[in-house]
C-alpha positions as CSV (number, residue, x, y, z in Angstrom):
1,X,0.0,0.0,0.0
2,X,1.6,3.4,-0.9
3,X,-0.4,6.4,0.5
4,X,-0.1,9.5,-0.5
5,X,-1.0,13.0,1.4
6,X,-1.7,16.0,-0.2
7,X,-1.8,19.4,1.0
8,X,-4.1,21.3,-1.7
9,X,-6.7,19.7,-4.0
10,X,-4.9,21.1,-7.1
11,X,-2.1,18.8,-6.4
12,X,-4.1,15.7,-5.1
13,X,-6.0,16.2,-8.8
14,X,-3.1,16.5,-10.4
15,X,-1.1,12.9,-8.9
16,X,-4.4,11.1,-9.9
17,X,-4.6,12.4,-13.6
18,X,-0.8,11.1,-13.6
19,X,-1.2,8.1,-12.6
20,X,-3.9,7.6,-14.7
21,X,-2.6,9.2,-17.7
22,X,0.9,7.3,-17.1
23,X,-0.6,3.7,-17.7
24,X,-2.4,5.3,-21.1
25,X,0.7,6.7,-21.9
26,X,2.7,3.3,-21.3
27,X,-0.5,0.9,-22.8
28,X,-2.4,2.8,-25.4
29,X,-5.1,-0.4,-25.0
30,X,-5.1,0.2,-21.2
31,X,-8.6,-0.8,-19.7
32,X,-9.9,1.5,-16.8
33,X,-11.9,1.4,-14.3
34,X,-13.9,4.5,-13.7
35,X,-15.5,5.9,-10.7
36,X,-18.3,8.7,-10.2
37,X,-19.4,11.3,-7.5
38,X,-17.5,14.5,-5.9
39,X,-14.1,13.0,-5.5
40,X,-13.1,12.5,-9.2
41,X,-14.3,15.6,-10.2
42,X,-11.1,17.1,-10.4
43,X,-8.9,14.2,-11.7
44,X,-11.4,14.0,-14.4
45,X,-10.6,18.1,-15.3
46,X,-7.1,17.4,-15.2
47,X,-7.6,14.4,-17.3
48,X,-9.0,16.6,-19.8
49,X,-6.8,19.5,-19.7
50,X,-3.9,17.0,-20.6
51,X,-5.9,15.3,-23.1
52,X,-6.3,19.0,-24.7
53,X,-3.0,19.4,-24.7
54,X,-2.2,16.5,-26.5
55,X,-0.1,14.5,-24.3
56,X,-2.1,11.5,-25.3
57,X,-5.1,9.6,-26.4
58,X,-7.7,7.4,-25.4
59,X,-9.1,6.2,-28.7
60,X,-7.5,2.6,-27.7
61,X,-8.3,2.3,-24.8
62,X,-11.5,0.8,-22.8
63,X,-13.0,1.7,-19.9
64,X,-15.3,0.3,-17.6
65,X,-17.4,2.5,-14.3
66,X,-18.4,0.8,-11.3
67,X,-22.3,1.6,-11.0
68,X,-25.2,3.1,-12.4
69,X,-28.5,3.9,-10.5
70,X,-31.6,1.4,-11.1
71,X,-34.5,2.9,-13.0
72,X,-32.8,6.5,-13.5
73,X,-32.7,7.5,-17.9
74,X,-29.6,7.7,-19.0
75,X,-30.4,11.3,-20.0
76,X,-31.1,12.1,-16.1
77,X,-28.7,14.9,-15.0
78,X,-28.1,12.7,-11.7
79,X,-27.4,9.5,-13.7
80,X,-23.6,7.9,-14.0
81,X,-24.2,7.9,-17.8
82,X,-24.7,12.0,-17.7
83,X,-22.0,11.8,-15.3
84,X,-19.4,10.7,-17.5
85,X,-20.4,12.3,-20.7
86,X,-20.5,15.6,-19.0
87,X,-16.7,15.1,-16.6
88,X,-14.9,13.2,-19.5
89,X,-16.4,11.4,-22.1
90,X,-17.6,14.5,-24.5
91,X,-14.2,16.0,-24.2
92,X,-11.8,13.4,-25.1
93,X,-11.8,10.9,-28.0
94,X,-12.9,7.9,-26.4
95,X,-14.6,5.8,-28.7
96,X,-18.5,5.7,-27.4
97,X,-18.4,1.7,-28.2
98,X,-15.4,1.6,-25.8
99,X,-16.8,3.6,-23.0
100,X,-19.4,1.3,-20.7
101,X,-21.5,1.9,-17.8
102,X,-24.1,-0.7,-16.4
103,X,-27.5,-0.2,-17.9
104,X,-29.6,0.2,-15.1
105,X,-32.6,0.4,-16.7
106,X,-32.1,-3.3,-18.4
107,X,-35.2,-5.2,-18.6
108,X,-33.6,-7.6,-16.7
109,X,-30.8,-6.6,-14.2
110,X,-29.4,-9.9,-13.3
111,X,-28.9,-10.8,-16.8
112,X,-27.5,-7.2,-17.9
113,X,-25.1,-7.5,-14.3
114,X,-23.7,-11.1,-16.0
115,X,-23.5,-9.7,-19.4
116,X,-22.1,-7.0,-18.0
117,X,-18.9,-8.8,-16.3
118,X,-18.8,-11.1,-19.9
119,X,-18.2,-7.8,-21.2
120,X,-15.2,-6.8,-18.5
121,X,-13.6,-10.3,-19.4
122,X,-13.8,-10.3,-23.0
123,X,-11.6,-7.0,-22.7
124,X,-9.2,-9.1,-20.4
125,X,-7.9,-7.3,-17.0
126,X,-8.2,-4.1,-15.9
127,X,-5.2,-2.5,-15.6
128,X,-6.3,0.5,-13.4
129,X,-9.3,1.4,-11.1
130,X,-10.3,3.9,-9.8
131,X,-12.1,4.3,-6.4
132,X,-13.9,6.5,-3.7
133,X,-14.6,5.5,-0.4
134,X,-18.6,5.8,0.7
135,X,-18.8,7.0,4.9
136,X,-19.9,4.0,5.4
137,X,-16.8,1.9,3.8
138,X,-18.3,1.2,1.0
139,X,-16.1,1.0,-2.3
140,X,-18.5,1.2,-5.6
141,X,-22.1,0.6,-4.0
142,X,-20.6,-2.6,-2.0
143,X,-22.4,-1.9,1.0
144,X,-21.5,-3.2,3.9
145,X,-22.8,-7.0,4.5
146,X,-22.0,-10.6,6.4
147,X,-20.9,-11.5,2.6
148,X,-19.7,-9.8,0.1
149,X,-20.6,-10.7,-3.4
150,X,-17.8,-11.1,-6.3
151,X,-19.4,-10.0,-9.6
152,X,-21.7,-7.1,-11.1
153,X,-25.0,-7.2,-9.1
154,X,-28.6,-5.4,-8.1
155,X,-27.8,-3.9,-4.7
156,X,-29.9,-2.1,-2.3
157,X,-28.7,1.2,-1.1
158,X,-27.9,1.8,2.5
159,X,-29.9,4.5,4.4
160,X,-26.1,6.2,4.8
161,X,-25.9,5.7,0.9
162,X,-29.0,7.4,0.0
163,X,-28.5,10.4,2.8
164,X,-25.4,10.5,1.3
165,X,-26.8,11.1,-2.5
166,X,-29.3,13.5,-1.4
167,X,-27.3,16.0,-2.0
168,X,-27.5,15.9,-5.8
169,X,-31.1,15.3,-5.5
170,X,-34.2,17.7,-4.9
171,X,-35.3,15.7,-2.3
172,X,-34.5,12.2,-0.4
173,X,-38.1,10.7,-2.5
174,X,-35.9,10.9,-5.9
175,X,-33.0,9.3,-4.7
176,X,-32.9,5.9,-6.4
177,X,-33.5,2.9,-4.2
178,X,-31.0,0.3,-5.8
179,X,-28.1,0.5,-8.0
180,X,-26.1,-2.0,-10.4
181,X,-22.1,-2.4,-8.9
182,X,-19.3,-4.1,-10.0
183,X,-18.4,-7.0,-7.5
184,X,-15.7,-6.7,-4.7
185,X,-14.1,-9.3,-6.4
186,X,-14.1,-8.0,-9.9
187,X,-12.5,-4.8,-8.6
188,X,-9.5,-6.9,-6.5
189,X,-8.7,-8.2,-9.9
190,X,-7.4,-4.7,-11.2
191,X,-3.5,-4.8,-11.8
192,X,-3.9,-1.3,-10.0
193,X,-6.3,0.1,-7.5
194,X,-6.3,4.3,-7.1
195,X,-8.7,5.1,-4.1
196,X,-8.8,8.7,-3.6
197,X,-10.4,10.4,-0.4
198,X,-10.9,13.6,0.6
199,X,-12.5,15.6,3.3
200,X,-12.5,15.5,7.0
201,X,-15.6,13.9,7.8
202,X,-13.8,11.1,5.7
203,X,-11.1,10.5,8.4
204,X,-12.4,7.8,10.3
205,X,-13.4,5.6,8.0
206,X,-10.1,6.2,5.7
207,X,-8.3,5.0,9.0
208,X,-10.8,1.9,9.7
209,X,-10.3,0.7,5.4
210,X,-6.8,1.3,5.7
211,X,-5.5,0.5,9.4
212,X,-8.6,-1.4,10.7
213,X,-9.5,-5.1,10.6
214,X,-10.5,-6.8,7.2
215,X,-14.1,-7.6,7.0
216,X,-17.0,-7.6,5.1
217,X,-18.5,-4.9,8.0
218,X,-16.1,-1.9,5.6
219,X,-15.8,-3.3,1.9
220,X,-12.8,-0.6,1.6
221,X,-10.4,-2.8,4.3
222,X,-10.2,-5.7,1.6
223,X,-8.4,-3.3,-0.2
224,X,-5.2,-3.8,2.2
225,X,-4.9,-7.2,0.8
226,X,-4.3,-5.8,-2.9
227,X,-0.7,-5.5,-4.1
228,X,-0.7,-3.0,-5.9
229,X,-3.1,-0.5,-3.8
230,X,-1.8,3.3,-4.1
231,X,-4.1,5.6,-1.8
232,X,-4.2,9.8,-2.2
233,X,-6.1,11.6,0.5
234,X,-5.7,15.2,1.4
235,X,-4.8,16.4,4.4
236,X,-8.0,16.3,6.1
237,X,-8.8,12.9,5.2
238,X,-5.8,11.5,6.9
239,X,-5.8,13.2,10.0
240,X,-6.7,9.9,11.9
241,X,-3.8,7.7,10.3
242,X,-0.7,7.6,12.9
């Protein structure tokens, strides 16, 4: 595990495009592993700033994001697929074939979560993911459970979930109930996990994923057993790690 601390967001932002822009840069065909919400925001910019700049391109390369909401259009503002056309997608050259997101509004969503990891093994192993940390440890929407389960599947948002998405909602009633999420164990099997965390009201659970016991109880502690697991948090984030 190799964690990093940061002391502005600029520069937190800045390390995470790197990284991800380094394993473009060294495997045009890389596949990625994408991520949604607050945290990313500003890797995403960076991403595209560099992109703009031509320092490299991601018409090889495939990516694949961790969730979608169940029963949300695609076209909803607050959906992953507007998400990632409106952070990334529209701005760079990604091939839209190459680019895919659960479809959460599948007629049948245990079928479209199998096809759905068909699809991540066909394109062979992911070479980097990327990751935020829910208050509650949970890494995609892997909520916190006795068992964890491995692949793509219908999940049921916790009540700390949902307050936590009300935010980019009008009110808690149109907060989405469930979401599709690629599997704890899908996600172990990156080459390279990136979980970035920021914020202070982050700091105890970055020190329970990272420091605490491994269970099922925080989804983020399975992280420690990953080898190749690199960790950015700003300063606030990691004021509870000794």
């Amino acid at each position: 595990m190799n964690v990093l601390v940061f002391d502005t967001d600029d520069k937190l932002n800045e390390a995470g495009a790197n990284i991800i822009s380094g394993v473009v840069q060294t495997n045009p065909k890389a596949v990625l592993g994408l991520a949604t919400g607050g945290t990313p925001v500003g890797i995403y910019r960076q991403l595209v700033s560099d992109y703009e700049r031509g320092m490299f391109s991601f018409k090889n390369v495939t990516t694949f994001n961790l969730d979608e909401y169940v029963g949300l259009p695609e076209d909803h503002p607050e959906s992953y697929h507007s998400y990632m056309r409106d952070h990334l997608f529209r701005h760079i050259d990604l091939p839209a074939a190459q680019a895919h997101l659960p479809n959460g509004n599948a007629p049948d969503p245990v079928a479209e979560c199998s096809h759905y990891d068909e699809q991540i093994e066909q394109s062979g192993q992911i070479d980097l993911q990327l990751l935020g940390l829910g208050h509650n440890g949970h890494i995609g929407f892997n909520e916190p459970a006795h068992a964890l389960i491995k692949g793509t599947h219908v999940v049921d948002l916790a009540e700390a979930t949902l307050k936590a998405n009300a935010r980019y909602f009008s009110s808690m009633d149109e907060v989405p109930r469930q979401a599709l999420t690629m599997g704890v164990g899908t996600i172990l099997k990156a080459k390279m996990i990136l979980l970035v965390v920021k914020g202070a009201d982050k700091a105890d659970i970055v020190a329970r994923a990272l420091k605490g016991p491994i269970t099922t109880d925080c989804p983020a502690s399975l992280l420690q057993t990953h080898p190749h697991l690199v960790v950015l948090l700003d300063r606030s984030a990691a004021e509870k790690l000794s």
